[in-house]
N, CA, C and O of each residue as an XYZ file, in Angstrom:
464
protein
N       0.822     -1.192      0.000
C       0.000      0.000      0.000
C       0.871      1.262      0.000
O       0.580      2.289     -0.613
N       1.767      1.115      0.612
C       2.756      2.517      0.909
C       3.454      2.750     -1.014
O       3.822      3.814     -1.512
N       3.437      1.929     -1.415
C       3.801      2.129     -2.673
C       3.009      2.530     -3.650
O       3.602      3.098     -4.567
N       1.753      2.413     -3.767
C       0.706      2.857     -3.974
C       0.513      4.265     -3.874
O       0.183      5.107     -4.709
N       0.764      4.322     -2.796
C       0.165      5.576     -2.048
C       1.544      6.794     -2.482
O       1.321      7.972     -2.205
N       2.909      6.428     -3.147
C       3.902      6.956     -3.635
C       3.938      7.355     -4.936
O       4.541      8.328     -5.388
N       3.051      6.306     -5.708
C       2.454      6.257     -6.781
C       1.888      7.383     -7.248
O       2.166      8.245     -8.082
N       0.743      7.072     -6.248
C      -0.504      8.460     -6.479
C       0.167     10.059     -6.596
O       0.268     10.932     -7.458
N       0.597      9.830     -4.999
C       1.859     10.969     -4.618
C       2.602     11.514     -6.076
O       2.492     12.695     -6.402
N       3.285     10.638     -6.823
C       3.471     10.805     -7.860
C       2.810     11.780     -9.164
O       3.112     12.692     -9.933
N       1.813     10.965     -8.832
C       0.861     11.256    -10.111
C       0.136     12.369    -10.042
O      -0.477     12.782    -11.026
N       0.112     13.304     -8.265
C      -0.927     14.347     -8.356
C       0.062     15.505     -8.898
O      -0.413     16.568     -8.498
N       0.737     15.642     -9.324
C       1.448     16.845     -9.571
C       1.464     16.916    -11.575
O       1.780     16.150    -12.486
N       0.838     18.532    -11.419
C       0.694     18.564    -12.976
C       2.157     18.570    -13.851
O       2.224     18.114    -14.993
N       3.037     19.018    -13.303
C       4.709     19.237    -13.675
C       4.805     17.498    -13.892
O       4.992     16.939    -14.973
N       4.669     17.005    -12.905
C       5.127     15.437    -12.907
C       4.697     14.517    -14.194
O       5.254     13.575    -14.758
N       3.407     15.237    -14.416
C       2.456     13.932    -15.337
C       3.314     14.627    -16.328
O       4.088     13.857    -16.896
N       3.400     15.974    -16.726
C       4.371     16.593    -17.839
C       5.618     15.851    -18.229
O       6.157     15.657    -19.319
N       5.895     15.511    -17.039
C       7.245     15.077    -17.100
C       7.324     13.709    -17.528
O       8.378     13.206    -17.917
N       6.158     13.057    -17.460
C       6.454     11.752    -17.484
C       5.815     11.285    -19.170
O       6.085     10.445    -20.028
N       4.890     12.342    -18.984
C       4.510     12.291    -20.503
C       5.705     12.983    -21.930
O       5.738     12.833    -23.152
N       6.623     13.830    -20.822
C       7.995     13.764    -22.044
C       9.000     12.535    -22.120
O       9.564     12.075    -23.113
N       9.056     12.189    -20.971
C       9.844     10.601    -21.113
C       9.312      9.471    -21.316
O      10.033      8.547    -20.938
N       8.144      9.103    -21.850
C       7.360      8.362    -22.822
C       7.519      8.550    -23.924
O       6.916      7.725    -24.610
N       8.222      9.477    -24.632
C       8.594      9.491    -26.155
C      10.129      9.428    -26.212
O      10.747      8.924    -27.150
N      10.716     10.013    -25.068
C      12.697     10.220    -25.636
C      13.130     10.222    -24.637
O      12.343     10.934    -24.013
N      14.082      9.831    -23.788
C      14.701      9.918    -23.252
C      15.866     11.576    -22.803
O      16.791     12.057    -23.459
N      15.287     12.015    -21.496
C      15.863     12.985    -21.423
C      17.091     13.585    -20.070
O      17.033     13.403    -18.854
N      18.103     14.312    -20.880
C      18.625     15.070    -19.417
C      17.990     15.943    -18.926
O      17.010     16.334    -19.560
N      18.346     16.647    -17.466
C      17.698     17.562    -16.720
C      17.506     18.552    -17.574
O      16.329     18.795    -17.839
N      18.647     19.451    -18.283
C      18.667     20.233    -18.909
C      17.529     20.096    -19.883
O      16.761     21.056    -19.810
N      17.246     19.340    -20.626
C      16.495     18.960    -21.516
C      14.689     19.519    -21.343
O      13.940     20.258    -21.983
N      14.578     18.597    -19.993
C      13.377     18.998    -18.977
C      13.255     20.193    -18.470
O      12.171     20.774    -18.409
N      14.269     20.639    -18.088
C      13.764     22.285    -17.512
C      13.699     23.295    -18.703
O      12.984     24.297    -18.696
N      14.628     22.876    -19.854
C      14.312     23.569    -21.390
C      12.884     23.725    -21.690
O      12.245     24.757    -21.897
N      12.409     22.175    -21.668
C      10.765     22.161    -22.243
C       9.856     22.562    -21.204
O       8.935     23.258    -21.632
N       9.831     22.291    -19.732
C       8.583     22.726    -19.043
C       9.346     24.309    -18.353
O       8.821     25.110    -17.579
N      10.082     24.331    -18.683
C      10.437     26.289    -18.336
C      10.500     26.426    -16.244
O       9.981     27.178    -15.420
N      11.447     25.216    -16.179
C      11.511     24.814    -14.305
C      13.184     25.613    -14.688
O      13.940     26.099    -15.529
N      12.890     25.182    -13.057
C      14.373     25.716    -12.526
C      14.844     24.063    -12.511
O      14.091     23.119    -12.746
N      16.656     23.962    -12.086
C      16.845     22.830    -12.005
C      16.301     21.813    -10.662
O      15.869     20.660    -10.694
N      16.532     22.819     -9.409
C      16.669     22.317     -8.626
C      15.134     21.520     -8.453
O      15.071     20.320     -8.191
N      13.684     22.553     -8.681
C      12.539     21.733     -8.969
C      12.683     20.736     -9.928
O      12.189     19.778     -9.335
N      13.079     20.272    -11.163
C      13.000     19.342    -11.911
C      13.649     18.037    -11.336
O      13.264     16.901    -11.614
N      14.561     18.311    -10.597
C      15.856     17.527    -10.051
C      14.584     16.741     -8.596
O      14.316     15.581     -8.286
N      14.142     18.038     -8.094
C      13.120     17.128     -6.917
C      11.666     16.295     -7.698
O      11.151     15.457     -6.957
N      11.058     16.447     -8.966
C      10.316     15.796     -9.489
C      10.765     14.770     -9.930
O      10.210     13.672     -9.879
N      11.541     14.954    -10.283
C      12.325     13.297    -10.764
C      12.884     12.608    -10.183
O      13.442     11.650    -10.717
N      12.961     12.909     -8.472
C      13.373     12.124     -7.258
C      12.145     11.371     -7.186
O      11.980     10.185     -7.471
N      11.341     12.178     -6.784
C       9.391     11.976     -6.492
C       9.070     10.861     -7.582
O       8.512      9.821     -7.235
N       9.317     11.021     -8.484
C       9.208      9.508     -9.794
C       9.771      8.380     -9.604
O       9.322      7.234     -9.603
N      11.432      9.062     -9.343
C      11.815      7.206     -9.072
C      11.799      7.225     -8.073
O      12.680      6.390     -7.869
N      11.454      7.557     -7.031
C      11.055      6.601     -5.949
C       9.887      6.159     -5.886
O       9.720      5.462     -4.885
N       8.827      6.289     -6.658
C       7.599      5.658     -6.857
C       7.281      4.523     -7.783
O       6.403      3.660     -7.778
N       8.817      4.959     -9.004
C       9.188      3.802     -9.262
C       8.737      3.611    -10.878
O       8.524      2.567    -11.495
N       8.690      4.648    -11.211
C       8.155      4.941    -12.730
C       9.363      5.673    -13.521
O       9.175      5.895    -14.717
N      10.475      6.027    -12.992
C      11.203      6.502    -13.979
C      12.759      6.121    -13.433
O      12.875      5.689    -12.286
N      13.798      6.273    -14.179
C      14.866      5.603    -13.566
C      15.369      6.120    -14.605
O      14.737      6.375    -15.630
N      17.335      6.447    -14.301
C      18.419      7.005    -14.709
C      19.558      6.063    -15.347
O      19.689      4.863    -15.105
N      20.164      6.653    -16.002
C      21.455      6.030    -16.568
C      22.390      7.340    -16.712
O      22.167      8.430    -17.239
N      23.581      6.795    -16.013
C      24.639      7.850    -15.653
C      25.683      7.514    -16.877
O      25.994      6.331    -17.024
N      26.103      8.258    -17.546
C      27.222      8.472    -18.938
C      28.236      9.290    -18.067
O      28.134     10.510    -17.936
N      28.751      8.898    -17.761
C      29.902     10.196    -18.035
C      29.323     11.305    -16.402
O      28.907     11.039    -15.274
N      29.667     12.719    -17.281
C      28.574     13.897    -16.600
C      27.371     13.566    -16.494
O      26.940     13.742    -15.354
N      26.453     13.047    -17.409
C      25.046     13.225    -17.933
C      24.548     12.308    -17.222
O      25.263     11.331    -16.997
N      23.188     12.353    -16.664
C      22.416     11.265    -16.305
C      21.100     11.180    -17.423
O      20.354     12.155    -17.340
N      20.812     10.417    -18.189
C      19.286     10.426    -18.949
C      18.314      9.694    -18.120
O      18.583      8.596    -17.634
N      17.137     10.317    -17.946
C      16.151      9.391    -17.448
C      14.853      9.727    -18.322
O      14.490     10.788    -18.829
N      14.114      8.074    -18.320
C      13.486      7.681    -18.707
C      12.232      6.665    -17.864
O      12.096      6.212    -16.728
N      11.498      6.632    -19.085
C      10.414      5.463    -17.796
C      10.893      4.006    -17.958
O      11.232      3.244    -18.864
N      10.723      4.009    -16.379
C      10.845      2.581    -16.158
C      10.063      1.361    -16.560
O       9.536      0.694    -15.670
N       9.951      1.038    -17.722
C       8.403      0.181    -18.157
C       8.048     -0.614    -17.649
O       6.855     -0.768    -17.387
N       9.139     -1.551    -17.270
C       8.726     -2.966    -16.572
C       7.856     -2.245    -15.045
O       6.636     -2.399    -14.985
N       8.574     -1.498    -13.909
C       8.327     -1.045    -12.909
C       6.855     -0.533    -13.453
O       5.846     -1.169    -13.147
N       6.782      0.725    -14.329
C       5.629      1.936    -14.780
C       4.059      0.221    -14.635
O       3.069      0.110    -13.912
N       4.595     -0.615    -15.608
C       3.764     -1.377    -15.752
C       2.849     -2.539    -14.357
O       1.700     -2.976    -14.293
N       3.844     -2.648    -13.604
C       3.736     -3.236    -12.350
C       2.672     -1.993    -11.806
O       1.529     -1.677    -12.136
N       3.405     -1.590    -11.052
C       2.654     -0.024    -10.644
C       1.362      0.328    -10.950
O       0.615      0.781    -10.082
N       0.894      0.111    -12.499
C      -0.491      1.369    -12.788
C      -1.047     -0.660    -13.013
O      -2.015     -0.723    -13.771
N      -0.676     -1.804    -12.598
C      -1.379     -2.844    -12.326
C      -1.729     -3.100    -10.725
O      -2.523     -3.945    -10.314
N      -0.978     -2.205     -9.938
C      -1.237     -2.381     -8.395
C      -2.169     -1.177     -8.558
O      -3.257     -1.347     -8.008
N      -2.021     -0.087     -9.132
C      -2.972      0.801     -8.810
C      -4.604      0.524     -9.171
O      -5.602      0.669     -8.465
N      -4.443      0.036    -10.656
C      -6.136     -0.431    -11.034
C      -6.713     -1.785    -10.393
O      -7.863     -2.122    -10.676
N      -5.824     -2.666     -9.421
C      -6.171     -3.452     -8.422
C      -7.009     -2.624     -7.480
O      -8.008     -3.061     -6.907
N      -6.581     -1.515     -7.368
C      -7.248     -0.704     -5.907
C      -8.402     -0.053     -6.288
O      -9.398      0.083     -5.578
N      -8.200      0.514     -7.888
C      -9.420      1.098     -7.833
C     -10.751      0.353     -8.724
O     -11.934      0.687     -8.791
N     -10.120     -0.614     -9.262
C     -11.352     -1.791     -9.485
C     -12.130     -2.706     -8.363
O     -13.146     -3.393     -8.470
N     -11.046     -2.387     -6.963
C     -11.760     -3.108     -5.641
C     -12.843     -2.108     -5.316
O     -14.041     -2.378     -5.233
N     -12.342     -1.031     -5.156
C     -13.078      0.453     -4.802
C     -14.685      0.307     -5.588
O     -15.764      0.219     -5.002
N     -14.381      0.318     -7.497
C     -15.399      0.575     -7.842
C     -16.502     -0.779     -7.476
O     -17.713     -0.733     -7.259
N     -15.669     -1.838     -7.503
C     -16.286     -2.946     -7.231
C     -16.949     -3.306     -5.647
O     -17.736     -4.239     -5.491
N     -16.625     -2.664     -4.834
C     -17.013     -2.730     -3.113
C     -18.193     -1.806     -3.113
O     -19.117     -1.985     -2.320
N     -18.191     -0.462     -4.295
C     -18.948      0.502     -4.395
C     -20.348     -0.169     -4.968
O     -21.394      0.125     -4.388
N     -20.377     -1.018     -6.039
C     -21.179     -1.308     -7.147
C     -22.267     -2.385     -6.016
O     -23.403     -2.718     -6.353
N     -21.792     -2.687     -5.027
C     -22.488     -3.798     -3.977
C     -23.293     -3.066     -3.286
O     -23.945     -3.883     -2.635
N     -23.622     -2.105     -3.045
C     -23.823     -0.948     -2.316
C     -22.794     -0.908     -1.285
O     -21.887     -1.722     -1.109
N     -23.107      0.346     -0.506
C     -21.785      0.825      0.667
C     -23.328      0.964      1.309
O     -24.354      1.509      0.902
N     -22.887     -0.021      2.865
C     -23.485      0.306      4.043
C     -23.946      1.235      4.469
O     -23.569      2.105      3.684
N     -24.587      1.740      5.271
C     -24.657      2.861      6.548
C     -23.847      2.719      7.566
O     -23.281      1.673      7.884
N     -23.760      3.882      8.165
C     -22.889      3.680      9.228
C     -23.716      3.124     10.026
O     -24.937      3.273     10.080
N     -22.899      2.343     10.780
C     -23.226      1.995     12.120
C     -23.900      3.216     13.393
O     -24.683      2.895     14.286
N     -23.593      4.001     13.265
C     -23.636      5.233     13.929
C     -25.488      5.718     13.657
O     -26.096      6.335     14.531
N     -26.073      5.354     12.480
C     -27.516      5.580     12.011
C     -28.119      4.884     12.884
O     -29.073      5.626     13.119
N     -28.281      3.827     13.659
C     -28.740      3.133     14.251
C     -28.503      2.750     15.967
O     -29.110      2.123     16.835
N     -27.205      3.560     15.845
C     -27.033      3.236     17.361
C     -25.901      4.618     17.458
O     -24.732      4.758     17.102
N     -26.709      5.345     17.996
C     -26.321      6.581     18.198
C     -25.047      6.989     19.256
O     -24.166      7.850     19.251
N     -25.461      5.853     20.190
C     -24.384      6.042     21.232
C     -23.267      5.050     20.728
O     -22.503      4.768     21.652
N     -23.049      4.633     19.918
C     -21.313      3.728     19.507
C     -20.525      4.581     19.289
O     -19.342      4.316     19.507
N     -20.868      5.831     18.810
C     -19.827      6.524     18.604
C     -18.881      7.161     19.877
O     -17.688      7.431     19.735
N     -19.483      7.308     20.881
C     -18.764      7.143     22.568
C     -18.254      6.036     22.794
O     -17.255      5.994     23.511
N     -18.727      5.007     22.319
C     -18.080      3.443     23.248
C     -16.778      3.878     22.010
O     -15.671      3.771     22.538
N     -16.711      4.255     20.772
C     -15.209      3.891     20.064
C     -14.929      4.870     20.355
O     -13.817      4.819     19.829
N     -14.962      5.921     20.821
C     -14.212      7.288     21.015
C     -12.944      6.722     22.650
O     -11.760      6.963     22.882
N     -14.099      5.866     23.468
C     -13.455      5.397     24.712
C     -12.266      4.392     24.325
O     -11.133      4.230     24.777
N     -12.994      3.793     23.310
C     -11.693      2.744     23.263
C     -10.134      3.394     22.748
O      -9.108      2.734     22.913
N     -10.119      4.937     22.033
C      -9.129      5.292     21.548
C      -8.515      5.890     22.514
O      -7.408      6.393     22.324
């Protein structure tokens, strides 16, 4: 779940999806990236930390240069753990979702407040 949840982390940032949607066609250096989305380095340098550690993009060091690109095998794992979660979601949803407990017995919400 924590990987998941790094994932998402990932994915809510509009710079990020930018980013990931330029390294789906070519392989790029930093320079490259802060050329096209008009960043500074040091932000591009922390978005592309935020990626591979979620595990969708990954580096190759030349020399000076590092290029990064997506990780496919990983990218592919990943958006298969993610539509696990949200096909459970839509699928737990489609059963109906309960009432709370709380509609019916007004005072439970004191007995779990005690237990915390």
């Amino acid at each position: 779940m924590e990987q998941t949840a790094a994932i998402i982390k990932a994915l809510a940032d509009k710079t990020r999806l930018n980013i990931l949607l330029l390294l789906s066609k070519q392989e790029m250096a930093v320079c490259e990236i802060i050329s096209k989305l008009d960043l500074s380095q040091p932000a591009v340098s922390h978005h592309l930390k935020l990626l591979k550690h979620a595990g969708l993009v990954k580096d190759l060091r030349e020399g000076k240069w590092i290029y990064y690109t997506i990780d496919l095998d990983s990218f592919k794992a990943q958006s298969e753990s993610l539509k696990t979660i949200l096909d459970a979601v839509v699928e737990n949803t489609e059963e109906g979702i309960m009432p709370s407990a709380i509609r019916s017995q007004p005072c439970l919400c004191k007995k779990l407040q005690a237990k915390e």
